[in-house]
VEXTOR-162501 format. One line per 4 residues: their letters; for each residue y, x, z of C-alpha. Coordinates in steps of 0.05 Angstrom, whole numbers, plus 5000, padded with zeros to 4 digits. Each point is the difference from the previous one (the first is absolute). Layout:
N
A	Y/X/Z | ... .
! end
This chain:
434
XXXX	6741/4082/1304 | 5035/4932/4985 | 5047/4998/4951 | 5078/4990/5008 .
XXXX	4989/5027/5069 | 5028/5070/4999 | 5014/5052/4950 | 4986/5076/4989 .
XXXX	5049/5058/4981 | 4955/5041/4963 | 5011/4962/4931 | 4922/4988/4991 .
XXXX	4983/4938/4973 | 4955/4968/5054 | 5016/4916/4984 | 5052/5004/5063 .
XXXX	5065/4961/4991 | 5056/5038/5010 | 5048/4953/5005 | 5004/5002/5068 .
XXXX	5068/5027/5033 | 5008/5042/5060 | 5011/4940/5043 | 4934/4977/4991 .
XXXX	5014/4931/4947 | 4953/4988/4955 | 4971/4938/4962 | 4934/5010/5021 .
XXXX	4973/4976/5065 | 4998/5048/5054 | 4922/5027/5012 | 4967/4979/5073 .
XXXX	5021/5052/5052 | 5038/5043/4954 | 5075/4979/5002 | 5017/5049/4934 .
XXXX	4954/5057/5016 | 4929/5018/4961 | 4965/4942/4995 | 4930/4983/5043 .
XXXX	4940/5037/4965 | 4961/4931/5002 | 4961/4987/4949 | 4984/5069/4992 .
XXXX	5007/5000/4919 | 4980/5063/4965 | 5072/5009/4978 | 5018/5013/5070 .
XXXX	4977/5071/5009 | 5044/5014/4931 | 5065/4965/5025 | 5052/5064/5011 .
XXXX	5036/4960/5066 | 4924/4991/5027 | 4983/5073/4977 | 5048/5040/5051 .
XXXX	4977/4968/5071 | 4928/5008/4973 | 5019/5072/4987 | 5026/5009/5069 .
XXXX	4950/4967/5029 | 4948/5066/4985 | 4994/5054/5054 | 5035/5047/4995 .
XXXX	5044/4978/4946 | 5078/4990/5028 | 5073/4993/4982 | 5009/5078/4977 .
XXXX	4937/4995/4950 | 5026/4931/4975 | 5064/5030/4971 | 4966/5064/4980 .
XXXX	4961/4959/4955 | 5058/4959/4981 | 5035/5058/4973 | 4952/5013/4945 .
XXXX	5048/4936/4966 | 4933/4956/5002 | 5001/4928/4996 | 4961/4966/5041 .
XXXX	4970/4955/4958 | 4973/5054/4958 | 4971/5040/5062 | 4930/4986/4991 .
XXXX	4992/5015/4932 | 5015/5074/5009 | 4932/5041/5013 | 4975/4999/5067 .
XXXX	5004/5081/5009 | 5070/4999/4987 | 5017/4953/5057 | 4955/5033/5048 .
XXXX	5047/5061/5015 | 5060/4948/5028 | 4946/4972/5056 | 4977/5030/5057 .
XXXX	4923/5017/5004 | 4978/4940/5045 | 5025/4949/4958 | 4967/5024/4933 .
XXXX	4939/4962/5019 | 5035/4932/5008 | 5049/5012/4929 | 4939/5024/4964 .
XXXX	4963/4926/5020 | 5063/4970/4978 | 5012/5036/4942 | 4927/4978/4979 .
XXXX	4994/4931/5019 | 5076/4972/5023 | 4992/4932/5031 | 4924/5017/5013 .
XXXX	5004/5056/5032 | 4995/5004/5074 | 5063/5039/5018 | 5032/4934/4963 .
XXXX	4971/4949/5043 | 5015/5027/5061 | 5070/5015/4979 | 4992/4921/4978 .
XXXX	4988/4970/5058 | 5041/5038/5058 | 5065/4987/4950 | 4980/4922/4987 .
XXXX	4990/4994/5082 | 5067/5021/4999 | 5026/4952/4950 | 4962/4941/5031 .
XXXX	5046/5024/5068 | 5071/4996/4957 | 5008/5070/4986 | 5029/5028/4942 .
XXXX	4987/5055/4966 | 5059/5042/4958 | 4998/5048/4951 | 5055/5046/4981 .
XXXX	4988/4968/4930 | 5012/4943/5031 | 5081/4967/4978 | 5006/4976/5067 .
XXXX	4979/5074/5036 | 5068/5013/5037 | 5048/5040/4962 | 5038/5047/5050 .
XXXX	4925/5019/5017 | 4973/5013/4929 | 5055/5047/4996 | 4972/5054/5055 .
XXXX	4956/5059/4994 | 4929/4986/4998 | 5013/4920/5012 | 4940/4968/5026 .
XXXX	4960/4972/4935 | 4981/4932/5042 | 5027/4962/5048 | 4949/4950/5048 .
XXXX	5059/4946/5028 | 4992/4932/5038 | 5052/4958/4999 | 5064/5001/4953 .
XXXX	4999/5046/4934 | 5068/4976/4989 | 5026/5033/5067 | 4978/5077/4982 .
XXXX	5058/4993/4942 | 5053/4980/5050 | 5051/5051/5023 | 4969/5027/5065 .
XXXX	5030/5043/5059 | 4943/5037/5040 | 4991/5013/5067 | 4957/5059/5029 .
XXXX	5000/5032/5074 | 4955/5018/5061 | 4948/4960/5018 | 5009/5014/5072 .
XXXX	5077/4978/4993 | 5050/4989/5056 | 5012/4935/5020 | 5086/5013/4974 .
XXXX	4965/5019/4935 | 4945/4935/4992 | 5061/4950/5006 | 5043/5048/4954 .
XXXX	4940/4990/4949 | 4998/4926/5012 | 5077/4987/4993 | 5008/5039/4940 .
XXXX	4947/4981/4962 | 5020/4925/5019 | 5077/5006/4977 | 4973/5036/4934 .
XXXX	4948/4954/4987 | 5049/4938/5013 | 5040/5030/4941 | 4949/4994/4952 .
XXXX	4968/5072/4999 | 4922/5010/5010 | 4983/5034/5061 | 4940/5050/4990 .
XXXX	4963/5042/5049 | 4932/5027/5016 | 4964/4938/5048 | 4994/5058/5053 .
XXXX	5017/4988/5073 | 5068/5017/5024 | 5058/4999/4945 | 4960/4975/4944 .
XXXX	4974/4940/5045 | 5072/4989/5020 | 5031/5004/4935 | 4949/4942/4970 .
XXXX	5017/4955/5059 | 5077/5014/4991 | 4992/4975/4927 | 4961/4944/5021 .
XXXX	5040/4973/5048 | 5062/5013/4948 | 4963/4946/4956 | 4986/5052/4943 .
XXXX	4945/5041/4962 | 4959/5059/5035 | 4963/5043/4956 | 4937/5036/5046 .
XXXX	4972/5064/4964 | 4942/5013/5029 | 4957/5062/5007 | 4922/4960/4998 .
XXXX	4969/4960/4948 | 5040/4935/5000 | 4930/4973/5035 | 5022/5042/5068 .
XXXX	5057/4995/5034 | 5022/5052/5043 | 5012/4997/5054 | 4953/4940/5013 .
XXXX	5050/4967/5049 | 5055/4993/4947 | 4954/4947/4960 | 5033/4943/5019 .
XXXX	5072/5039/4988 | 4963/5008/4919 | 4985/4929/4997 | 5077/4980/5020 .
XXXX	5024/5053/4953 | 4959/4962/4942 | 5024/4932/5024 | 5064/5017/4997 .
XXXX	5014/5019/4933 | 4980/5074/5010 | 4941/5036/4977 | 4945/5056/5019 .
XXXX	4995/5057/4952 | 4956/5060/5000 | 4976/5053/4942 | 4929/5004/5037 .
XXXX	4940/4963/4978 | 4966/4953/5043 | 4957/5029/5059 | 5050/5055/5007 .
XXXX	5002/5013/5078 | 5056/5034/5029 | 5010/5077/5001 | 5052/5049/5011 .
XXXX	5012/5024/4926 | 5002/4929/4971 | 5068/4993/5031 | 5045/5047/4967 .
XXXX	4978/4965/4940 | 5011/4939/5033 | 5075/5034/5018 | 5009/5018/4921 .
XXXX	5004/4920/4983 | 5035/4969/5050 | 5065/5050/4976 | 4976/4986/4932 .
XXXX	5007/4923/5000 | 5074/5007/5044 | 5067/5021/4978 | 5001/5032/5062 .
XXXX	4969/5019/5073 | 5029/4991/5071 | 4967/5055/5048 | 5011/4964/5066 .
XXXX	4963/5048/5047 | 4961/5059/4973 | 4978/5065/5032 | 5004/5064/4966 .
XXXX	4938/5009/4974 | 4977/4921/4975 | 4986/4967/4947 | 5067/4960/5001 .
XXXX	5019/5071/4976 | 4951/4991/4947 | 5035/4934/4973 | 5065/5034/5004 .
XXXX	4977/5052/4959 | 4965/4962/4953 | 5067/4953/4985 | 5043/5064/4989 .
XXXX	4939/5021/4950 | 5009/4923/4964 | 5074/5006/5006 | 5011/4944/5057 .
XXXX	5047/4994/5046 | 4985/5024/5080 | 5039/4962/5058 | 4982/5037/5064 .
XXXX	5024/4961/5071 | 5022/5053/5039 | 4980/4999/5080 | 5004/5037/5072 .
XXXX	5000/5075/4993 | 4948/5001/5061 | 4951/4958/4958 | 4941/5024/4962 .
XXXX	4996/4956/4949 | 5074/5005/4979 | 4989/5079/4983 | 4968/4976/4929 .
XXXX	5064/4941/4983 | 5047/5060/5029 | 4969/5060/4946 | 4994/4949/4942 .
XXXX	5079/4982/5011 | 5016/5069/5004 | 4967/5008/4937 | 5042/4954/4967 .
XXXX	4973/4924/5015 | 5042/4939/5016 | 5016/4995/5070 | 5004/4923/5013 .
XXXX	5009/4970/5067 | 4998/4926/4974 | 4963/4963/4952 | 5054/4983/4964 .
XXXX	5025/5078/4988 | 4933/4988/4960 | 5012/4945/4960 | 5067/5030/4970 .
XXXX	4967/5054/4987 | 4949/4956/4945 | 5049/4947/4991 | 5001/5026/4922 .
XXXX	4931/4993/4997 | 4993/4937/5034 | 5053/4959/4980 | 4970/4981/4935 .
XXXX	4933/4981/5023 | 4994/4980/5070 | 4996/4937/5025 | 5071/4994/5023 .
XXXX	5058/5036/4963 | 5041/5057/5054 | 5059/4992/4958 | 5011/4918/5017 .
XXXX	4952/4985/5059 | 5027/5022/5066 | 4954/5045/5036 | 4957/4974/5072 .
XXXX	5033/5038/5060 | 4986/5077/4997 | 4954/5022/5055 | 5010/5064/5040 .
XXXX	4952/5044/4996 | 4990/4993/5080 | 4982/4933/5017 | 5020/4920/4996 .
XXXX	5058/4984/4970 | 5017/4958/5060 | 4994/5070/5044 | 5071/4994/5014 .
XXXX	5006/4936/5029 | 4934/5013/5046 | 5050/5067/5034 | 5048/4947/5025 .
XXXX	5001/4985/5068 | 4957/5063/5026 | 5005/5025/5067 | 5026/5063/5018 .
XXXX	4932/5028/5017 | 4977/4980/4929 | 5060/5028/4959 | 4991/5063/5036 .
XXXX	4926/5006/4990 | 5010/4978/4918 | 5054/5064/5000 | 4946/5046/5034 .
XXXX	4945/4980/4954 | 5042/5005/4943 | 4966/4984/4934 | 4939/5057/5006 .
XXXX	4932/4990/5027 | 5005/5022/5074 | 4946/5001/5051 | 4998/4959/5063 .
XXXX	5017/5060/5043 | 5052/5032/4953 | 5041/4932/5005 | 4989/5010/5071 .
XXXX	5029/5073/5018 | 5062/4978/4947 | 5022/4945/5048 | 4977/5025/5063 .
XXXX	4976/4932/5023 | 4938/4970/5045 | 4948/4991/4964 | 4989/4923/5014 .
XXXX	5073/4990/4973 | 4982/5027/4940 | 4942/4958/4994 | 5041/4948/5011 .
XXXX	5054/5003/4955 | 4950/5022/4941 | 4967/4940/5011 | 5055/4954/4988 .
XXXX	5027/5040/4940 | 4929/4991/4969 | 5007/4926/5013 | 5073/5009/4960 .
XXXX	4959/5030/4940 | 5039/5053/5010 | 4944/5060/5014 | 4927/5005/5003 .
XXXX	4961/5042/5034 | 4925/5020/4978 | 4964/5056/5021 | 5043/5028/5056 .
XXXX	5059/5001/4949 | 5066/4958/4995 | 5028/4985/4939 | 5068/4961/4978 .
XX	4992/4943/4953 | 5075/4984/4996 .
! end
């Protein structure tokens, strides 16, 4: 590791300058690909293996060997740098049985050994890519997320270190979202990202695709926590949407190491960081049982705030917003009920200041703000159909027996209203945008 690149918080002496402050100035020239984080492995100098910030990912990177088993050996008040010095047999009880083989080779031969050298060259692949690698250690690891249980001990990021310390709002909801809820996604995370706030969400489809696109197109920061290696991005589609994101200021984050393919159980860990880098979480659609539950759980647990949008009493996927605000979160029905609420937080480090800027036009949580002036100048027929639909999702032949009409008038007048951008209609259901 270069020097006056990062430093380490376990007070070993490793030659690291530590003057480097949390927003990432230092003297020293940046190293290639690294943008603050552990510096490329290349040349692969024997110190390496014995550098504390280089020891954890190696750690991690044996089978078998994960977050819980990190801190459990952590507890023992051990520094890192004086790890390797303690007899083998005492270490062996904190790792599982498969990766005893690999430590042992290390132990023996460090840089030599052949558990290094693969570790070696998947993590310098990575830093010849531009991704940068984070230890807790690390001064410029994000502090509302060293502060959770069981933090993750790295971080694999490309793009901006700087943005994982801004103050962030998180999104999280169904990936099979209505089409009310997408653009409710897309207009909040747009006003609140236009304020100055980080928008962070999960790179899923639905919400969390919606969300990153409203704080795109708000001109601000977008903080992707993924649930792969940083090397996969899941789903494979949203690829281009992670390559905007980095463009843009933003940044993809994940705890897994590279190769890391998607499964089920890496996402509740997944759900643990994205509440533990944000002040707080909007549930825009969730069911009852989902893992936007999960990240509502897990920011009560890390003492964050919840802001649940509350929807149509005959839909699904407001059950979940409905049960978390009767258990005591936020109800907000416009982004800027949101940004009152972390005013105090924000005001003395986003980008503009609340208490002298003048806010951008609050958006309903149903549509456009220009909604209103697109309902001027209806017919009859489509005024009466917008009061029979009502703002629930109704099926063609529902809307049908409510107004008693023939069915090519219906057609009809649906059509136009859709030209309006007033409904939409997708899969045999008619909803209202406005």
């Amino acid at each position: 590791m270069g020097k006056g690149e990062t430093g380490c918080r376990d007070g070993v002496d490793t030659g690291i300058d530590r003057n480097v402050d949390r927003n990432g100035e230092s003297d020293a020239e940046p190293g290639i690909g690294t943008e603050g984080g552990v510096e490329p492995l290349s040349p692969w100098s024997s110190s390496s293996g014995d550098d504390p910030c280089w020891l954890i990912p190696f750690l991690l990177s044996l089978p078998g060997f994960g977050v819980a088993r990190y801190w459990q050996l952590r507890q023992q008040s051990l520094p890192l740098g004086r790890l390797l010095t303690q007899p083998l047999d005492s270490l062996l009880p904190f790792f599982p049985a498969p990766s005893h083989s690999p430590l042992r080779d290390f132990y023996r031969h460090r840089t030599d050994s052949q558990s290094w050298r693969l570790f070696a060259e998947r993590h310098q692949a990575l830093a010849e890519r531009g991704v940068t690698i984070l230890t807790h250690e690390d001064l410029r690891y994000p502090e509302l997320l060293a502060v959770i249980s069981q933090a993750p001990p790295v971080l694999y990021l490309r793009g901006s270190v700087e943005a994982l310390n801004m103050p962030q709002i998180a999104f999280v909801g169904s990936r099979h979202g209505t089409l009310n809820g997408k653009d409710t996604a897309r207009h909040f995370a747009r006003y609140l990202a236009s304020v100055g706030l980080g928008v962070t969400s999960g790179l899923a489809q639905g919400i969390d695709a919606c969300a990153h696109q409203g704080a795109l197109a708000g001109g601000g920061a977008t903080i992707a926590v993924m649930g792969t290696g940083i090397d996969r991005v899941y789903p494979a589609r949203h690829r281009g949407m992670a390559d905007d994101i980095v463009a843009a200021g933003g940044v993809l984050v994940t705890e897994f190491p590279p190769g890391t393919p998607a499964h089920s159980g890496n996402f509740p860990r997944r759900n643990r960081i994205i509440s533990g880098l944000s002040l707080g979480v909007v549930v825009v659609e969730a069911a009852l049982k989902s893992g936007s539950l999960i990240t509502a759980r897990c920011a009560l647990e890390q003492n964050r705030e919840v802001f649940a949008i509350p929807g149509s009493i005959h839909n699904p996927l407001s059950r979940g917003c409905h049960h978390l605000i009767r258990d005591g979160a936020t109800l907000v029905e416009t982004a800027e009920d949101i940004a009152r609420e972390l005013r105090g937080w924000a005001s003395n480090t986003v980008t503009r200041d609340f208490r002298h800027a003048p806010l951008p036009l609050p958006l309903p949580a149903g549509g456009e703000p220009a909604a209103e002036e697109r309902l001027a100048g209806l017919t009859r027929a489509e005024a009466a159909l917008l009061k029979a639909l009502g703002f629930d999702v109704c099926d063609f032949d529902e809307l049908l027996a409510r107004l008693s009409w023939a069915t090519p008038e219906l057609l009809a007048t649906l059509m136009q209203l859709e030209l309006r951008g007033l409904i939409s209609q997708e899969g045999g259901n008619v909803v209202r945008l406005g």
